[in-house]
C-alpha positions as CSV (number, residue, x, y, z in Angstrom):
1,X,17.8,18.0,-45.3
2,X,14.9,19.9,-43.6
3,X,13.2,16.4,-43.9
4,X,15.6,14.6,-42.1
5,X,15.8,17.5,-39.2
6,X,11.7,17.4,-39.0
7,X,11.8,13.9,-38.8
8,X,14.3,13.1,-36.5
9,X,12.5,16.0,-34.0
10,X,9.6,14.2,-34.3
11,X,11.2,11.0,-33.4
12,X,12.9,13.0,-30.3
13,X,9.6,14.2,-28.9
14,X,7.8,10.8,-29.3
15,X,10.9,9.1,-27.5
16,X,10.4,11.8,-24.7
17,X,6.6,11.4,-24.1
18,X,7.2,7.7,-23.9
19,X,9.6,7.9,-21.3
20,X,7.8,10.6,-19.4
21,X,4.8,8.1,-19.7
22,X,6.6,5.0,-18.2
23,X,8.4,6.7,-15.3
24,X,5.2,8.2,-14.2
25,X,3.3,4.8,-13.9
26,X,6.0,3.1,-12.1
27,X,4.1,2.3,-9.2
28,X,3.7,-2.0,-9.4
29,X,1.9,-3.9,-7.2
30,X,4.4,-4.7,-4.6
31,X,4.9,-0.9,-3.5
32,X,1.4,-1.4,-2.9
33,X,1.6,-4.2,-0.5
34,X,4.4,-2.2,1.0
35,X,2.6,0.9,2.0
36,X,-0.4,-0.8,3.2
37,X,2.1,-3.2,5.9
38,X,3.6,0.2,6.6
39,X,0.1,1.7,7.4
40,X,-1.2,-1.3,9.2
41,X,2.3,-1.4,11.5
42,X,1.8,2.5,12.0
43,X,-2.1,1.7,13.0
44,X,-1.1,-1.0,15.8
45,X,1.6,1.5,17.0
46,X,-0.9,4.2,17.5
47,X,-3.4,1.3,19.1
48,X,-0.7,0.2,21.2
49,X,0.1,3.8,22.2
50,X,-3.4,4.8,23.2
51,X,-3.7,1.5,24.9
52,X,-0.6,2.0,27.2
53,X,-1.6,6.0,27.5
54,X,-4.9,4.2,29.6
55,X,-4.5,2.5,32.6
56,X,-8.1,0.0,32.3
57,X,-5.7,-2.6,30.4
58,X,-2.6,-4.9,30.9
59,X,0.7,-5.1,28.8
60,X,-0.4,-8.3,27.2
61,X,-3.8,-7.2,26.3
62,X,-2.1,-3.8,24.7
63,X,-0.6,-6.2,22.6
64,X,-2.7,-8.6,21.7
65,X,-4.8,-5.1,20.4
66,X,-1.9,-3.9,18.7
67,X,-1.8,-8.1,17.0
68,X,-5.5,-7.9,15.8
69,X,-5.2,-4.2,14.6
70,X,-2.7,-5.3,12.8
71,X,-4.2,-8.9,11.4
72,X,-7.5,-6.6,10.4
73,X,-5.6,-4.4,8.3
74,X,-4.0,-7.7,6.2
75,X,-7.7,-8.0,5.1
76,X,-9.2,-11.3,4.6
77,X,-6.1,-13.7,3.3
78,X,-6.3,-15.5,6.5
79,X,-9.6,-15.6,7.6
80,X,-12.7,-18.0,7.3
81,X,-14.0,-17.5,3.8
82,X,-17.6,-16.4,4.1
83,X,-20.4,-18.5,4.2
84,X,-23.1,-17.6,1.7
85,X,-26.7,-16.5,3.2
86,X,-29.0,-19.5,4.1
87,X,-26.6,-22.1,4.9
């Protein structure tokens, strides 16, 4: 009977680490992607912001800073794929 108790404790506390273990790495791929758009929408807001606080640029050229901020912070998905050196 003691058998059965130690075993089935031992069971319980392997069933409990592995759940621990998977609801600590659920972090996937996607939440990712979704903090880094959040980020790069929060860095052409503050671009945009310290555009309008100035008075050396336009609306449209506020916003077309805000626009690239933004694009550099997607990386390099749409851009020109680098040429290699001595081409």
């Amino acid at each position: 009977m003691k058998q059965r108790r130690l075993i089935f404790a031992a069971l319980a506390v392997l069933a409990a680490a592995g759940l621990a273990e998977t609801t600590s790495h659920a972090e996937t791929g996607g939440m990712d992607r979704r903090e880094d758009r959040r980020e790069n929408r929060e860095d052409g807001r503050d671009e945009k912001a310290a555009c309008k606080a100035g008075d050396e640029k336009s609306r449209p050229e506020c916003r077309q800073d805000k626009r690239d901020t933004k694009q550099d912070g997607r990386g390099d998905e749409k851009s020109e794929p680098e040429k290699p050196e001595g081409s």
